[in-house]
C-alpha positions in Angstrom: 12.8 -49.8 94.2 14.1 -47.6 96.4 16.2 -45.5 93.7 13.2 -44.1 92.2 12.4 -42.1 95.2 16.1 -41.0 95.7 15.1 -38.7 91.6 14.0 -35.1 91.9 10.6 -34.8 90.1 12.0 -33.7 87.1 14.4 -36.9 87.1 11.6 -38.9 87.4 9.5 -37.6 85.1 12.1 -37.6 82.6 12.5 -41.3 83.4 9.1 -41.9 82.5 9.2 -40.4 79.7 12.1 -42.2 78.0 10.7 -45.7 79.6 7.8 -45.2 77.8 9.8 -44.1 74.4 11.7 -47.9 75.1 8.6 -49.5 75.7 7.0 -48.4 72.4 10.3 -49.2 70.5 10.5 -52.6 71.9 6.6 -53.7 71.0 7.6 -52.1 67.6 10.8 -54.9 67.4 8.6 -57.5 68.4 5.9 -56.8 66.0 8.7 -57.1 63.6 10.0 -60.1 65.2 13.3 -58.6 65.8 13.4 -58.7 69.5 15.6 -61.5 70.8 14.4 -61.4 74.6 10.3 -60.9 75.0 11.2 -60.8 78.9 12.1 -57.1 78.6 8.3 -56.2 77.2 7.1 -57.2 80.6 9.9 -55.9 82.8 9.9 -52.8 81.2 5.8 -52.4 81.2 6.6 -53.1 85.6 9.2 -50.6 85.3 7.1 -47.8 84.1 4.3 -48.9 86.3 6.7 -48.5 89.4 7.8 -45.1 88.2 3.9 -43.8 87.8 3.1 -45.2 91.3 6.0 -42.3 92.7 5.4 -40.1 90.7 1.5 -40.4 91.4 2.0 -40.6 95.4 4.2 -37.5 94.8 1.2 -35.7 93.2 -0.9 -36.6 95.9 1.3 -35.2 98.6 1.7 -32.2 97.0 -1.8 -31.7 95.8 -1.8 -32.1 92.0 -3.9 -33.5 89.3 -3.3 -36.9 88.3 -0.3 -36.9 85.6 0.5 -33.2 86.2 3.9 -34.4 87.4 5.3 -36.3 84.3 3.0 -33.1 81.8 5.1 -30.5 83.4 8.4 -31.9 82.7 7.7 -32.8 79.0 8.8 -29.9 77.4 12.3 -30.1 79.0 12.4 -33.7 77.9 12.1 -33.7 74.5 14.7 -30.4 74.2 17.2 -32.9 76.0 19.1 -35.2 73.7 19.1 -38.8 74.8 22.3 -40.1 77.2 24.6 -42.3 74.9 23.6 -41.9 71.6 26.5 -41.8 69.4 25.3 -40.8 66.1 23.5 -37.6 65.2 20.3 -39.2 64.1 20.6 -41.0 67.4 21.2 -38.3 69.3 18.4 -36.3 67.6 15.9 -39.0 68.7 16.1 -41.5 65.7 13.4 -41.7 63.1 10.7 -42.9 65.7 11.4 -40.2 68.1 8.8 -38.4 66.7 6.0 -41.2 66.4 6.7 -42.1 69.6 5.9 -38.9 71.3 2.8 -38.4 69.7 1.6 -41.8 70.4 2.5 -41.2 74.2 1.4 -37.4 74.3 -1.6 -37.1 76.8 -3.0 -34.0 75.9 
């Protein structure tokens, strides 16, 4: 997809990030056999592969270790409260905002 590349590098990252959060809040539906459409498991999963593959050839081009891209920008991310959330607990991440980001932490 062509809009990925059009996302500054913090965009992207950010992007990442929050795919990844979705991803891990979807298999936990599913596990509880609460998710109504499996389809997104897989579309998402492509999603977040799509997003690594830019922001990996961006790496390259600009001559950085593999997932130093996406590390850099984490710390902004998780100061950032989610787009759309309408409650405070939503907006403060929910109650698996926290498992989430140590299960996708990379350290």
């Amino acid at each position: 997809m062509s809009a990925f590349k059009d996302l500054s590098d913090q965009q992207l990252a950010h992007q990442v990030l929050e795919s990844e959060r979705s991803l891990v809040g979807l298999k936990f539906q599913h596990s509880l056999s609460t998710l109504q459409n499996t389809s997104k498991l897989g579309k998402l999963k492509k999603d977040i592969a799509r997003l690594k593959t830019e922001a990996r050839k961006r790496e390259v081009a600009q001559g950085l270790l593999k997932d130093t891209l996406v590390q850099s920008h984490a710390k902004s991310f998780a100061k950032a409260a989610p787009a759309g959330k309408a409650t405070t607990e939503e907006a403060a991440g929910g109650f698996l905002s926290g498992i989430v980001d140590k299960l996708t932490a990379k350290e």
